[in-house]
N, C-alpha and C positions, 0 to 999 in steps of 0.2 A: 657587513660583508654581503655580496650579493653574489649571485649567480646566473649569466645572463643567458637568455633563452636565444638558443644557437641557429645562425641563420641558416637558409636552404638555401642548398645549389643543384645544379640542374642533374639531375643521373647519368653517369654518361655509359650505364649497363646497356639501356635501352638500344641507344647509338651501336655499343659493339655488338649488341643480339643482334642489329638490322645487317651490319657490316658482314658482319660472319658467316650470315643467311646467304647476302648477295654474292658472297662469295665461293660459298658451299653450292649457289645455283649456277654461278659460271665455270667451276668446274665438273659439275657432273654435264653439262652442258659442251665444254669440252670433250670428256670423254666418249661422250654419243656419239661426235663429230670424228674423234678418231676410231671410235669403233666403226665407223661405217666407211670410213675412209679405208679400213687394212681391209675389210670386205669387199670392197670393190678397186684394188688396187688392181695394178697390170702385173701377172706373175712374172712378166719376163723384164720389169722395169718396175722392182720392189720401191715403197717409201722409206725415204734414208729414216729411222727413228731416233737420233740423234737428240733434234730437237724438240721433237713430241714428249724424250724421255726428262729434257732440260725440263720442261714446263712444267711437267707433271710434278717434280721434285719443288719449284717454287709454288705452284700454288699448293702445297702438302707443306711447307714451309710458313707460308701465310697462315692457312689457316691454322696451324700450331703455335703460333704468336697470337692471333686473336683469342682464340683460346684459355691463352696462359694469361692476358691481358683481362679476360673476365674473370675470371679465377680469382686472379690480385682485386678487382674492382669487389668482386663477395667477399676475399678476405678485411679489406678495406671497412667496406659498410659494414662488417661482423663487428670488428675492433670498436669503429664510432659505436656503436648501438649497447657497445658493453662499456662504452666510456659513459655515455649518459647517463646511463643504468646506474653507473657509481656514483655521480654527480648528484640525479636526482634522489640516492637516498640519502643525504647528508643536508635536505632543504629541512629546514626548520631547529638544526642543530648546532648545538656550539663546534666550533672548530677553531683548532690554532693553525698556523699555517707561518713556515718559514717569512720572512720577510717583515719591514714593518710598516707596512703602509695601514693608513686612519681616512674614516672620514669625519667629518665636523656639520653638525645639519645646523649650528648654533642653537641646542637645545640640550639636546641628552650628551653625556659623557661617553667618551669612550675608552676602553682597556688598553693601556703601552705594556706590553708585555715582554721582559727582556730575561737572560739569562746570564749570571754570572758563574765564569769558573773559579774564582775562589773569593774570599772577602774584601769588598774595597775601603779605603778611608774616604772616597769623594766618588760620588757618579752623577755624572752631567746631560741629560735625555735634550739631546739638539733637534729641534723640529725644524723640517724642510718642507717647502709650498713646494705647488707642481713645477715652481721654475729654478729648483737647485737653491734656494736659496735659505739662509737658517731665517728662521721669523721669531722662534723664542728657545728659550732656556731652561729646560724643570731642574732642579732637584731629584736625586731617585732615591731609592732602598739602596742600600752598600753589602747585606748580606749574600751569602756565598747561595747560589745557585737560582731559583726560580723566584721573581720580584715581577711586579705591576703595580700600575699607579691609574686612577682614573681622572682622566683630563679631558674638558668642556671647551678649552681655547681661551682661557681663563688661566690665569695664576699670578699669587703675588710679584710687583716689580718686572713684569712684562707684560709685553700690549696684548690684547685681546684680538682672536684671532674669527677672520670671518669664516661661514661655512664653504667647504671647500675639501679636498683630497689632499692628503698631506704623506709624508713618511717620519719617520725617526731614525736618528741612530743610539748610541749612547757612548760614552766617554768615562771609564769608571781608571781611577788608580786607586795604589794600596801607599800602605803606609810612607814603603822605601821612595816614592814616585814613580814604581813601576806602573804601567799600561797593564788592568788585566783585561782579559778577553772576557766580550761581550759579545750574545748572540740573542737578535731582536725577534720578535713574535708580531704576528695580526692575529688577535683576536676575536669574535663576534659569531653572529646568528647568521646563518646562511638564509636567504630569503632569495627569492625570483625577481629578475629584472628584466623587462622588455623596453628595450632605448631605455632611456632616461627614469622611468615609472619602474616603482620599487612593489612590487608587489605581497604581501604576506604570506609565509609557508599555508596559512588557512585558509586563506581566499582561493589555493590553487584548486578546480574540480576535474579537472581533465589533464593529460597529457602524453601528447603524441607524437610520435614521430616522423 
């Protein structure tokens, strides 16, 4: 199991610190303009403030949306930076994880980790390649609640499977030929992955964000 080192995208804090600037400079900019405008108006032919007062209200408007838009943008990057933070401490450690996907390097085995709610008389671990499709058959444990088996892509009476990304599901009845409920697991070592390149929890010396 891996965990892949998260790509960067561009900040767009920066962007609305500029925006907000230029906008905070156009309206005090404004303001000059009308202050010097009611200072030198004609007393006997006042300026209608109508539309001085529309304006002032939009750009007080605006800049309250950029604002609230920054705000979200640091709530944002607060959330990411505590999602990493969990991420990265779970590198080097076992973990189970809802779902059952495998991978196969054709060498080391790997854990099928499934869960039964109560006893079966038959359970059937169906392997699926990345294209939907079953490619083999195991055998499983029949006992009632937490079972694994370790499988290389190898097993009697079916074909041997190349390296690659697979899933499971499982198929368990009991005695009567009811369906019991089955619920699959991924299990493995969290390690660091850049593209393709699997890197070892102990080779990592840095990381930043």
């Amino acid at each position: 199991m891996s965990v892949s080192a998260p790509s960067t995208t561009p900040n767009s804090n920066g962007l609305l610190s500029t925006t907000n600037s230029s906008v905070q400079s156009q309206f005090n900019t404004f303001l000059t303009l009308l202050t010097t405008e009611l200072q030198n108006q004609d007393p006997s032919s006042p300026l209608d403030t109508n539309a001085f007062t529309t304006q002032l209200v939009q750009f007080s408007q605006l800049e309250q949306q950029l604002n609230t838009n920054t705000d979200l943008q640091t709530l944002i990057a607060g959330q990411t930076t505590g999602t990493m933070g969990t991420a990265l401490s779970y590198i080097g450690q076992t973990v189970e994880a809802s779902g059952g996907n495998f991978v196969l390097d054709g060498t080391d085995s790997d854990t099928l980790s499934y869960n039964l709610a109560s006893a079966a008389k038959t359970v059937t671990i169906n392997v699926v390649n990345s294209s939907g499709q079953t490619v083999a058959q195991i055998p499983g444990d029949t006992a009632s609640g937490q079972n694994s088996i370790s499988y290389d892509g190898t097993s009697p009476g079916q074909p041997t499977l190349a390296a690659g990304q697979y899933s499971f599901t499982v198929t368990a009845v009991d005695g009567s030929g009811n369906a019991v409920q089955s619920t699959v697991y991924t299990t493995g070592t969290v390690t660091v992955s850049i593209g393709n390149l699997i890197i070892p929890a102990s080779s990592v010396v840095q990381v930043s964000s």
